[in-house]
ZAZA-893480 format. One line per field, with one value per residue (C-alpha): chain; residue in one letter; x, y negated, z. Coordinates in steps of 0.1 Angstrom, whole numbers, plus 2048, in hexadecimal, padded with zeros to 3 digits. Layout:
N
chain = A;...;
res = a;...;
c1 = X;...;
c2 = Y;...;
c3 = Z;...;
This chain:
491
chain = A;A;A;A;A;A;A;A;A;A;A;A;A;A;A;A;A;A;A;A;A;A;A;A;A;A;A;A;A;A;A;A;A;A;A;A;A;A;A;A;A;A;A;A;A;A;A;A;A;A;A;A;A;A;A;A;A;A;A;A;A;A;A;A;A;A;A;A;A;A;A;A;A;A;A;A;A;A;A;A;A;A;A;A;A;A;A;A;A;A;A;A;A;A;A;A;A;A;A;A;A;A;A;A;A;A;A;A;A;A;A;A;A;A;A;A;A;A;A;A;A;A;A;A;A;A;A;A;A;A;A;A;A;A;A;A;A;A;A;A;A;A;A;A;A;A;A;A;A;A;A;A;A;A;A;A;A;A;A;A;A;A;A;A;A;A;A;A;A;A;A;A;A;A;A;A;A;A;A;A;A;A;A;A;A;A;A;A;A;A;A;A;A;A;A;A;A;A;A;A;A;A;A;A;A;A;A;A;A;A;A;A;A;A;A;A;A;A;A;A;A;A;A;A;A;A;A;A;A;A;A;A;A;A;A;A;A;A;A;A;A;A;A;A;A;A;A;A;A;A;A;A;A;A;A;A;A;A;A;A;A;A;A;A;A;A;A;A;A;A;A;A;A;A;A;A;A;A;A;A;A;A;A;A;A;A;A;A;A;A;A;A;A;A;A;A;A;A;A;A;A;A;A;A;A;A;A;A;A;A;A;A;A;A;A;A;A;A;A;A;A;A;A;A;A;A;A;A;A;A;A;A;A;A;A;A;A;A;A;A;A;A;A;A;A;A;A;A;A;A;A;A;A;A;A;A;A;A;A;A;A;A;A;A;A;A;A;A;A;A;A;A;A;A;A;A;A;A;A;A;A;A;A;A;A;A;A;A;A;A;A;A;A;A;A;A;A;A;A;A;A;A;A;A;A;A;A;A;A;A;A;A;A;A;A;A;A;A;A;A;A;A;A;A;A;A;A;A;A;A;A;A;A;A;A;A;A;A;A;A;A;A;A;A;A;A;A;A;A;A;A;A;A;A;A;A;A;A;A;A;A;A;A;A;A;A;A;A;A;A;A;A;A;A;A;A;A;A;A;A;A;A;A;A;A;A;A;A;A;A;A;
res = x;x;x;x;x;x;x;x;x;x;x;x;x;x;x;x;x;x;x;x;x;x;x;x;x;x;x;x;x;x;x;x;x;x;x;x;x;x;x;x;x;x;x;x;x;x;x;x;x;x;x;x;x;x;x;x;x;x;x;x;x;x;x;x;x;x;x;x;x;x;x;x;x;x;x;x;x;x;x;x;x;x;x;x;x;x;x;x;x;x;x;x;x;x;x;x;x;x;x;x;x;x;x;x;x;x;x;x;x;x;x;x;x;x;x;x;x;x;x;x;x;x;x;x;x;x;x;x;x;x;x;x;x;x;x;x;x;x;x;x;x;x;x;x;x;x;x;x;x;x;x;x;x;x;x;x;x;x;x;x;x;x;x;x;x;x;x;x;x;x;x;x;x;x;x;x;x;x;x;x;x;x;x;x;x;x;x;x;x;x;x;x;x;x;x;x;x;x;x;x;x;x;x;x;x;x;x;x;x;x;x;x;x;x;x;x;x;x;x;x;x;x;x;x;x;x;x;x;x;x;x;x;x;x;x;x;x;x;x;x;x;x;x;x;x;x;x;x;x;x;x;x;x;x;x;x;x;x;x;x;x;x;x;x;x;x;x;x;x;x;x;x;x;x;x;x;x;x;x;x;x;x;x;x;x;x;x;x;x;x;x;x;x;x;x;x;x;x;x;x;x;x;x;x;x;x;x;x;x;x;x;x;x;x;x;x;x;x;x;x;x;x;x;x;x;x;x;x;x;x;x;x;x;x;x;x;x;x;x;x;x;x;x;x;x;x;x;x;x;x;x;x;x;x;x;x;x;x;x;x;x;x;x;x;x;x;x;x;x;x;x;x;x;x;x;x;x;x;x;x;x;x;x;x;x;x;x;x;x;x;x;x;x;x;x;x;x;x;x;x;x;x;x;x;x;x;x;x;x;x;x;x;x;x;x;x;x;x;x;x;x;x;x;x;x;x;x;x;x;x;x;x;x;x;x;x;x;x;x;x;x;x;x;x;x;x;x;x;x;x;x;x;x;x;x;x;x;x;x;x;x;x;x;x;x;x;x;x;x;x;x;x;x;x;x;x;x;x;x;x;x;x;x;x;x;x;x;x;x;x;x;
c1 = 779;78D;7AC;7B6;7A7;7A0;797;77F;77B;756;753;76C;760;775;774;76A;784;79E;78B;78D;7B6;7BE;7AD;7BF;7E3;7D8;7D4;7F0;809;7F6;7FB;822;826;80F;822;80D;7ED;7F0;7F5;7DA;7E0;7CA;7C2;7C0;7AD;7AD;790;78E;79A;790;7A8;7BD;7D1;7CD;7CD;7E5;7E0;7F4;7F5;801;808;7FC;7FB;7EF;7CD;7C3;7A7;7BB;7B5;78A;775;764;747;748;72A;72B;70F;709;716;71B;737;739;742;728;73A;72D;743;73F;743;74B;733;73B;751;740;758;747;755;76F;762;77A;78A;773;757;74A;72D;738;73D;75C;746;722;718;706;6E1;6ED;6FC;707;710;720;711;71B;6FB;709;705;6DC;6D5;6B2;6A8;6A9;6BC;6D4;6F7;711;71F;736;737;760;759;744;751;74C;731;71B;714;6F9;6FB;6E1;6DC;6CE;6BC;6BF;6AA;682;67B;698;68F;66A;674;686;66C;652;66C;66D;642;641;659;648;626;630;63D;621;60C;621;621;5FC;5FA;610;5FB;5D9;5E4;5F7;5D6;5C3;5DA;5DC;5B7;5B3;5CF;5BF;59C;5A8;5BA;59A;589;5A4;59F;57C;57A;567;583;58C;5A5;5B0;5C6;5EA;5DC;5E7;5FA;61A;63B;64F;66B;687;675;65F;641;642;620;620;61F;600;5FB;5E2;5D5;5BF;59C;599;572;55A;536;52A;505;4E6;4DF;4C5;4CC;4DC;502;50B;4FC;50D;52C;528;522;53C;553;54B;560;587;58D;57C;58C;573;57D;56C;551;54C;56B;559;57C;56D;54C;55C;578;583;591;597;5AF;5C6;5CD;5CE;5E9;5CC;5B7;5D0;5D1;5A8;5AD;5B3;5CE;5CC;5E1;5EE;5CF;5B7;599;592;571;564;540;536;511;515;52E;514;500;51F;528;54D;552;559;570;584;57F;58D;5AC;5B6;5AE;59C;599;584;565;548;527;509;4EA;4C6;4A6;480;485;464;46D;490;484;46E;489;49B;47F;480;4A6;4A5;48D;496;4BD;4AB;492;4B7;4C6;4C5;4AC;4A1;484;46D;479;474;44D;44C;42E;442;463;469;465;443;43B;430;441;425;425;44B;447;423;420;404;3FB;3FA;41A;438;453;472;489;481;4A1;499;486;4A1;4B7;4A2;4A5;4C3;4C7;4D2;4F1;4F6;4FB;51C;52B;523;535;554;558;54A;52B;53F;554;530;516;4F6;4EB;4C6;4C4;497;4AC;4C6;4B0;498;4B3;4D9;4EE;4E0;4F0;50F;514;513;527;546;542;547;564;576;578;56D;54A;54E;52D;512;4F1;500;50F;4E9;4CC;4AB;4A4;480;482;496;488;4A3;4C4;4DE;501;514;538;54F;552;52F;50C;508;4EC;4ED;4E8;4C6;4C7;4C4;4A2;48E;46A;457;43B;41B;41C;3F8;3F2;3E9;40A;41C;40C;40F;437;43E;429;43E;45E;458;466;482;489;483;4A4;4B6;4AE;4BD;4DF;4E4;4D5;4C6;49E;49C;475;469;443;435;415;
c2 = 978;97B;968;961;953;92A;90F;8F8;8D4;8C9;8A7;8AB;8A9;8B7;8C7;8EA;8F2;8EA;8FC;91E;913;912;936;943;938;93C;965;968;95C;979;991;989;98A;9A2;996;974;986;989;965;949;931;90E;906;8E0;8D0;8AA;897;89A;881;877;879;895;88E;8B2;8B2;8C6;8E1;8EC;90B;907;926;928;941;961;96A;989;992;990;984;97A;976;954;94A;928;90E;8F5;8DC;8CB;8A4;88D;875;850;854;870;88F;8AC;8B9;8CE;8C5;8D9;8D7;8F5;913;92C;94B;96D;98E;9A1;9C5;9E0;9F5;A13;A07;9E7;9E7;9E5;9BE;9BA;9A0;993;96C;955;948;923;916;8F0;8D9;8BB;8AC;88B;879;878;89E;895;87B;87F;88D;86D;855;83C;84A;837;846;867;884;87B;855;862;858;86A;853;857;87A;893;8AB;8C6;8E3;905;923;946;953;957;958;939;926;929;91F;903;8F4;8FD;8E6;8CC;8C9;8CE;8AE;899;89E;899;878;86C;876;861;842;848;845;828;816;81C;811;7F5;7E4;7F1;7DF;7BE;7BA;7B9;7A2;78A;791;787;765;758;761;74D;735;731;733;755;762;750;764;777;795;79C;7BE;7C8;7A6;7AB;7A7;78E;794;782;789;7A2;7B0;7CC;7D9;7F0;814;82C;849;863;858;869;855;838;83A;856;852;86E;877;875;88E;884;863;858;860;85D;840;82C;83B;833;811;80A;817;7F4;7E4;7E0;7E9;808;82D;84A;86E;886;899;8A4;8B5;8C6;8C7;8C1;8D3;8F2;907;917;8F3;8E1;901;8F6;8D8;8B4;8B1;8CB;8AC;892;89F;89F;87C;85F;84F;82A;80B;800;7EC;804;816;838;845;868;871;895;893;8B5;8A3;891;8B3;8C5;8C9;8CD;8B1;894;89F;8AD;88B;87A;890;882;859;84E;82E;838;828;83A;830;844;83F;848;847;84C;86A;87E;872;87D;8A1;89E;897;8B3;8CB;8C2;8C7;8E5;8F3;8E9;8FC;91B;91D;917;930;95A;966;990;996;9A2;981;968;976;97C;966;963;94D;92A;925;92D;91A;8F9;8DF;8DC;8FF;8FB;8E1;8EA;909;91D;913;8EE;8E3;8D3;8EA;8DA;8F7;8F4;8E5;8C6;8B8;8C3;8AB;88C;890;877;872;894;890;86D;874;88B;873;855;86C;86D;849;825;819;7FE;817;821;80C;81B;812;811;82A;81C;7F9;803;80F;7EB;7D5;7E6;7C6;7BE;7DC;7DF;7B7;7CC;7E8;7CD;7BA;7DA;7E9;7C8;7BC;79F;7A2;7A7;7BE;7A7;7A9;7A5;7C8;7D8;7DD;7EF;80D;80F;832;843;82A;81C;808;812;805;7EA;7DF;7CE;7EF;7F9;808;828;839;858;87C;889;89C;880;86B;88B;884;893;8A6;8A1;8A8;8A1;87E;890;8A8;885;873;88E;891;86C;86F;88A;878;857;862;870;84C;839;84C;847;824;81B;830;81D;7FE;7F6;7FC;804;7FD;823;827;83E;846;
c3 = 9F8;A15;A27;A47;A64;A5F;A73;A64;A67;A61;A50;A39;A13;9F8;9D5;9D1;9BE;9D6;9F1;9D8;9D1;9F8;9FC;9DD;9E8;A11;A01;9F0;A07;A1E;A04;A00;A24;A3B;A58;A56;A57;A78;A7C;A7C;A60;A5C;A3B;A3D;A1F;A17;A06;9E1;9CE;9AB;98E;98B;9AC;9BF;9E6;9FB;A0C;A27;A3E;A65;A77;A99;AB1;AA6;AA6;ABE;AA1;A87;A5F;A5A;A3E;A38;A21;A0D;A10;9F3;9E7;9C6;9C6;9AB;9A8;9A2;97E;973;976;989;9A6;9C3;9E5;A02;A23;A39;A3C;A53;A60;A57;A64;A51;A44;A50;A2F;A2A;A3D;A2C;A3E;A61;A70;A83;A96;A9C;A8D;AA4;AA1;A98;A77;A7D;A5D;A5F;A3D;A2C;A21;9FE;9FC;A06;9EB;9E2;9C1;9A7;9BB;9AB;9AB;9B6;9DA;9CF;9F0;9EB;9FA;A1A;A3F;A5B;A67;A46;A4E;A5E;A79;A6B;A86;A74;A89;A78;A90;A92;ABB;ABD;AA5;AB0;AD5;AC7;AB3;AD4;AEA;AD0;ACE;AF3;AF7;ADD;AF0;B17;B02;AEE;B13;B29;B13;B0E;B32;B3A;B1F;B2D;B4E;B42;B2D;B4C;B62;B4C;B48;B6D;B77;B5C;B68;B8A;B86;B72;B93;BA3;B8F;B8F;BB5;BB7;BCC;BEB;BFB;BDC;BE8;BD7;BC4;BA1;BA0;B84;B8F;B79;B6D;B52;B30;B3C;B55;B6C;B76;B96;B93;B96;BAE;BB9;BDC;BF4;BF5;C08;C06;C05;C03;C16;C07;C0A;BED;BD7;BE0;BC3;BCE;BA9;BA1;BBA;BB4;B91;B9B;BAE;B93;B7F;B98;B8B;BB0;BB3;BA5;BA8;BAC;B8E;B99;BBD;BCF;BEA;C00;C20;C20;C10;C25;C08;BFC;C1B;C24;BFE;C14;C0D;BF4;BDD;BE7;BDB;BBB;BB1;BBB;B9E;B95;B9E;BA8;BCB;BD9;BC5;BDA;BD1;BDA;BDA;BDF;BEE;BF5;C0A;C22;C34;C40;C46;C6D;C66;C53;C66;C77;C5B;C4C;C69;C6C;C47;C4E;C6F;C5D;C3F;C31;C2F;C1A;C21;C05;C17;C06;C17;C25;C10;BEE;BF6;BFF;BDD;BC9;BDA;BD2;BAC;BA5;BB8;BA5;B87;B8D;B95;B75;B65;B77;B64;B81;B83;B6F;B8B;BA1;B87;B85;BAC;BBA;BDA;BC8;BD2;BA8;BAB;BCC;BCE;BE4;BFA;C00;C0A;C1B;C35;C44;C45;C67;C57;C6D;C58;C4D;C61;C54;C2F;C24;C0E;C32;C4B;C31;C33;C5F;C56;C7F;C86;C69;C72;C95;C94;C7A;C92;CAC;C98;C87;C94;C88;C76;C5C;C50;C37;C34;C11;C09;BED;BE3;BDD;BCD;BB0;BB0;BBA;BB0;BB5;BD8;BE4;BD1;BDF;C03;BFE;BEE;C0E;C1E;C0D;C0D;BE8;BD6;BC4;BA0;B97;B8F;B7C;B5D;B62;B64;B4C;B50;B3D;B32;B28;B46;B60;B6E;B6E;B5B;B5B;B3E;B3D;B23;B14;B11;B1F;B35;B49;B5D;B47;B44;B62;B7A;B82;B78;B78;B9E;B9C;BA9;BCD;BE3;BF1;C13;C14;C0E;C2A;C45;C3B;C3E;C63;C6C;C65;C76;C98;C83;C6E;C90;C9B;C7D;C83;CA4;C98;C7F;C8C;C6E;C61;C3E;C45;C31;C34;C4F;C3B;
C-alpha cells in the first residue's frame, strides 16, 4: 500500500484501524488531486479511544518534498484492552522505498542498519499477566526505547563493545575491592600496634582519609623499587624475598626482571621497568631480587643512575656449600635440557663430570675459573658495589642463619629498611620432609616448589677441606669490606 510521504511520531498508541482509515483517505485525496503528490502531507493520529468515538485525522501540507510520494510499512502488536476485547495497537511506521511503475524491483532508496521502537510497556506484558492496563492508557514515560541491528558484522561489533565494557567493569571494581580489604586490614592491623605499643614512632602510611559519611583510601601505583636484593645466587634470594613479602609493608616484583644485568632490557628504559613493578600504596617498599646483579660489572652503576639512595640486601652463604649448591642446579638444568645424542653420551660433558673434577685440576691446584668458585670470591663483586654506594645502603644477610634461625635475620633487615617488625615466629614452621622453614600467614601455609633445597651430592671430605683453605684469604677480604665476620670454617 502506498501514500505519500509521513512523518511519524514514536510513542503515540492508536487503533489499527484508524491507522489503515488515515492511509485510505491520505490515498484518495492523492488520487483526486495529483498535484498534492508532490507535496508532503503529515498524517497526525491521536490515541485510540474506547467506545465508538473515532479520532481525527488531519493532513498539513508542508513544503514539498524533493523525493516525492514513499511507500511505508505498518508495525502493529497484539494488546488487550481493559474490558476484554482484542485490539491492535500501533508501535512504529518505518518509511520503505517506493517501487518505480514497471520496475518493482528497483528501490528508489537504500534502509539503514537500525530499526528504533518506542514501545509502551503495555504492548510487552508477559504472557499470563493480569490484565488491567489497555496500550490506549500508556504515557510517554511507561515506554521502551528498543534499538534493533539488521545487520550481522554491526550487530556483532555491538554486542563485542557491550561484553568488552562489562569486563573492564567487573576488572576495575575487582581491583578497587582487593585493594580496598587489602588496605583496611592493614590500617586496622596497625592501630592495634598502636595501641599495644609495638610501634613507637608509628609512620602516617596507609592511614584513611575521613570524610562526612565516608573513607577515602589513597590510591595505588606502579613504582620503581625502592629495594633490590642483589644476589648471592644459591643463596636463598627467594626465600628471603618470600619472607619479606609477609610484611604488610613489603610489595615484591614477580619473578626476576633482569633490567640491569641485561642490555637488551635496560635499553626499553625505566618506564619498561616501572611496569614489571607491583602495584602498591604510598609508603609501600617494593623489592626486586636479581641474583645476577651482584656479579654483573655494569650494574651498579646503572642502579645508581635510577636512585643513589637505594637499599641493597646482599644474602652470602660459606662460600664451598654455595659453589655445591651451584654445581647441583646446574646440573640438574642441563640433564633437563634436549642435549645432541652424541653430547649427552660424551665422557668429556660437565653432566658426566663430577664436581671435584670441576672444581681441582689435574695438576691438584683449585679451579679459580670454574664458575660456581669465581661466584663464592664475594670480595671481588662486593668491591665495585662498595665503589658505587656507602657501606651503610648495604646489609649483608647471613644466608647459613637464615635457614636455622629465619626471624633473627628478617628482625635485621626491618631495622634496615626502616619499618616496624611485624614477622615473628609465629609466621614460621619447620618442615620435616623438605628440611626447612616454610612460610604461614592468616591465609594459610607455603614452602618453596620442589626445585629449591635439592638434596647435594656426595662430594670428598678432602676436595671440601682444600676448597674452604683456598678461600680463607678470599673470606678474610670479604670480611674487612664489609666489616662484618660471618665466622665460615676454613677447614
Amino acid at each position: 500500500m502506498c501514500s505519500c510521504e509521513c512523518e511519524f511520531r514514536f510513542g503515540r498508541v492508536v487503533d489499527v484501524n484508524d491507522v489503515l482509515l488515515a492511509i485510505e483517505q491520505a490515498a484518495d485525496s492523492q488520487q483526486q488531486d495529483p498535484e498534492e503528490g508532490s507535496k508532503k502531507s503529515i498524517i497526525k493520529l491521536h490515541p485510540a479511544t474506547s467506545g465508538s468515538n473515532r479520532p481525527h485525522h488531519q493532513h498539513l501540507p508542508e513544503r514539498p518534498s524533493p523525493k516525492g510520494p514513499r511507500c511505508f510499512d505498518l508495525l502493529a502488536a497484539n494488546g488487550t484492552s481493559g474490558n476484554g476485547n482484542t485490539r491492535r495497537s500501533f508501535l512504529l511506521l518505518t518509511p520503505m522505498p517506493k517501487k518505480r511503475r514497471g520496475d518493482q524491483l528497483r528501490d528508489c532508496s537504500v534502509s539503514l542498519p537500525l530499526d528504533i521502537l518506542w514501545l509502551p510497556k503495555a504492548a510487552m506484558r508477559p504472557l499470563g499477566a493480569p490484565e488491567g492496563i489497555s496500550a490506549s492508557s500508556s504515557s510517554h514515560s511507561e515506554c521502551v526505547l528498543i534499538v534493533g541491528v539488521s545487520r550481522p558484522k554491526l550487530a556483532a561489533l555491538f554486542l563485542s563493545v557491550m561484553l568488552l565494557s562489562l569486563f573492564l567493569t567487573f576488572h576495575i571494581l575487582y581491583d578497587s575491592a582487593v585493594y580496598s580489604i587489602q588496605a583496611a586490614t592493614a590500617i586496622s592491623e596497625n592501630k592495634i600496634a598502636i595501641l599495644t605499643n609495638h610501634i613507637p614512632n608509628p609512620p602516617a602510611i596507609n592511614h584513611p582519609v575521613v570524610f562526612p559519611n565516608r573513607i577515602h583510601f589513597p590510591k595505588t601505583s606502579r613504582r620503581l623499587p625502592q629495594c633490590l636484593i642483589i644476589g648471592v645466587r644459591k643463596c636463598g634470594t627467594r626465600a628471603l624475598l618470600e619472607m619479606l613479602y609477609l610484611h604488610p609493608r613489603i610489595q615484591k616484583a614477580a619473578g626476576e626482571i633482569h633490567f640491569f644485568d641485561r642490555d637488551e632490557n635496560y635499553l626499553k628504559g625505566l618506564e619498561w621497568y616501572r611496569k614489571k613493578m607491583p602495584h602498591s600504596f604510598r609508603g609501600q617498599i617494593t623489592i626486586e631480587k636479581s641474583p645476577s646483579y651482584f656479579v654483573t660489572p655494569e650494574v651498579p652503576e646503572r642502579v645508581r643512575a635510577m636512585n643513589a639512595s637505594i637499599k641493597l640486601l646482599l644474602i652470602v652463604r660459606e662460600p664451598v656449600t654455595r659453589a655445591i649448591s651451584d654445581y647441583t642446579q646446574l646440573r640438574s638444568h642441563a640433564a633437563t635440557a634436549t642435549l645432541p645424542q652424541q653430547q649427552s653420551l660424551s665422557s668429556t660433558s660437565p653432566l658426566s663430570r663430577s664436581f671435584e673434577d670441576l672444581a681441582i685440576l689435574p695438576n691438584g691446584t683449585v679451579n679459580e675459573a670454574y664458575r660456581p668458585l669465581a661466584i663464592s670470591q664475594y670480595h671481588v663483586h662486593v668491591h665495585r658495589w662498595l665503589e658505587v654506594f656507602p657501606r651503610e645502603q648495604l646489609l649483608v644477610v647471613n644466608g647459613d642463619q637464615l635457614i636455622e634461625d629465619p626471624v633473627t635475620q628478617i628482625r635485621r633487615i626491618e631495622d634496615f629498611l626502616g619499618i616496624e617488625p611485624r614477622i615473628s615466629s609465629n609466621n614460621f614452621y619447620f618442615n620435616e620432609t623438605k628440611g626447612f622453614y616454610c612460610l604461614r600467614n592468616e591465609t594459610g601455609d607455603k614452602c618453596l616448589r620442589e626445585t629449591k633445597g635439592r638434596k647435594h651430592p656426595r662430594v670428598d671430605p678432602l676436595v671440601v677441606s682444600k676448597l674452604r683453605k683456598f678461600f680463607v684469604e678470599h673470606n678474610q677480604k670479604f670480611y674487612e669490606l664489609v666489616g662484618e665476620d660471618l665466622g665460615w670454617p676454613e677447614e
